[in-house]
C-alpha positions as CSV (number, residue, x, y, z in Angstrom):
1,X,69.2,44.4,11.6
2,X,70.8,45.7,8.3
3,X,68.4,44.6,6.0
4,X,70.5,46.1,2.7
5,X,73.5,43.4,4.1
6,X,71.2,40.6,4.0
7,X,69.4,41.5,0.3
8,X,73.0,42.4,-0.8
9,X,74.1,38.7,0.2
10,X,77.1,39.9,2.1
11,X,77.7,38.0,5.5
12,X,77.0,39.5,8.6
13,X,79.8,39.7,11.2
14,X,79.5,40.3,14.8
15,X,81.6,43.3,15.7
16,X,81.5,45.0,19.0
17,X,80.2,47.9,19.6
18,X,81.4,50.1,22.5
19,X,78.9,53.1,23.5
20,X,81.1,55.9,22.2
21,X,81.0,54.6,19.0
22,X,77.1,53.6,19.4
23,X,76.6,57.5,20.1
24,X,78.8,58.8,16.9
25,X,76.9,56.3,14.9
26,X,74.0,57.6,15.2
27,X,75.3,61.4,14.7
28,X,74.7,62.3,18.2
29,X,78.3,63.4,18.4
30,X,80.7,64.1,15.5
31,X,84.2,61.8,15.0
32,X,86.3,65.3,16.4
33,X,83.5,65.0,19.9
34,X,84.0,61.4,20.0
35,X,88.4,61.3,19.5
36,X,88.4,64.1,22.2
37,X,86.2,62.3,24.6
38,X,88.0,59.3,24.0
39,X,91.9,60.6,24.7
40,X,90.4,62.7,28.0
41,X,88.8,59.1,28.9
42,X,91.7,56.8,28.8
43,X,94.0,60.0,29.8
44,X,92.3,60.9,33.1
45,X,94.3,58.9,36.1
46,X,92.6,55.7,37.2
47,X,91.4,56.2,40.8
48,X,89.9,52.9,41.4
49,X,88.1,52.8,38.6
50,X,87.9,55.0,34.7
51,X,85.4,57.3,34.8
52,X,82.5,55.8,32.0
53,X,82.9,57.6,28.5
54,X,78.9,58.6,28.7
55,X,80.5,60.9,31.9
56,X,83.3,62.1,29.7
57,X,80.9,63.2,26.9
58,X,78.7,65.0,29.5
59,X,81.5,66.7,31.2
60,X,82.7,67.7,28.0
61,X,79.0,69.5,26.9
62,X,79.2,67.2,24.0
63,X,75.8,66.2,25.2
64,X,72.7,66.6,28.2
65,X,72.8,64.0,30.5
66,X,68.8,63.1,29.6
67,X,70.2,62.3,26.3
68,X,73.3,60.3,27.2
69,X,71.5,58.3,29.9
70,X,68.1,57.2,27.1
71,X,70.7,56.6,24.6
72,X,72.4,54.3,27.4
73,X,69.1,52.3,27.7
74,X,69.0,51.9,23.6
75,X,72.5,50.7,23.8
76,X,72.1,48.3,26.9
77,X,67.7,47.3,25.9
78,X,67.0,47.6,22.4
79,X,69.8,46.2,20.5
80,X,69.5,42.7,18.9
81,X,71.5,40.3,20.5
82,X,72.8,37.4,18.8
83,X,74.2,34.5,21.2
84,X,77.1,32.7,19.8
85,X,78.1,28.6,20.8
86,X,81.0,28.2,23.0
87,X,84.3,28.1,20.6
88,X,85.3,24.9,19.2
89,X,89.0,24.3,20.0
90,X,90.9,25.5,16.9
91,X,94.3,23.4,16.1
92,X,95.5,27.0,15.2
93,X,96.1,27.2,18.6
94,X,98.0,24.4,19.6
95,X,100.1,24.2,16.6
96,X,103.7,25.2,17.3
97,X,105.8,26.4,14.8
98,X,108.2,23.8,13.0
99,X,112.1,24.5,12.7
100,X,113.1,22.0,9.9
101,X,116.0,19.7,10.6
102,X,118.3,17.8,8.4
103,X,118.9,14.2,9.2
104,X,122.0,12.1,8.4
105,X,121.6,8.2,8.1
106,X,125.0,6.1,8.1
107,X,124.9,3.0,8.1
C-alpha cells in the first residue's frame, strides 16, 4: 500500500496493472525493454492464442526465466487486493442525448 498517498490525503484509485508494467515498475526492465517487448507481443500473429508478454521479455534476454516466473508469483500472490461492490446502475448510461424542438400552439 502507498503509505505517502494516504499521509498526503490524496485518494487512492484502483488502476490496473498489467505484468509488463508490474516488471518496469519495479526497474526490472527499462521503458525502451518494456515498449519493444510490447510491439513484438501484440505484433507476433495470433495462432490460437498471443504468446504471454513474460515469454516475450524472455525471448527477448530482457530477462532469466527464474526471474520472470518469481516475479509472476509476486504479481499473481502478493499484491493487495481490494474487492469492489457490483456497479450501481448509473443514469449516465441510459440517458440519451436530447435534440431540442420548437413547438407551435394555434389555437
Amino acid at each position: 500500500m502507498n503509505m505517502s498517498r494516504i499521509a498526503s490525503g490524496t485518494p487512492a484509485t484502483l488502476e490496473p496493472v498489467r505484468f509488463g508494467e508490474f516488471l518496469r515498475d519495479r526497474k526490472l526492465i527499462s521503458d525502451e525493454q518494456w515498449l519493444a517487448a510490447l510491439a513484438d507481443h501484440w505484433s507476433s500473429p495470433l495462432l490460437g492464442r498471443r504468446r504471454l508478454i513474460g515469454t516475450t521479455i524472455i525471448e527477448n534476454g530482457y530477462l532469466a526465466a527464474e526471474i520472470v516466473e518469481a516475479e509472476a508469483r509476486a504479481f499473481h500472490d502478493d499484491l493487495e487486493v481490494v474487492e469492489i461492490a457490483a456497479p450501481v446502475a448509473r443514469s449516465e448510461k441510459t440517458t440519451l442525448p436530447v435534440t431540442p424542438v420548437r413547438l407551435t400552439i394555434r389555437a
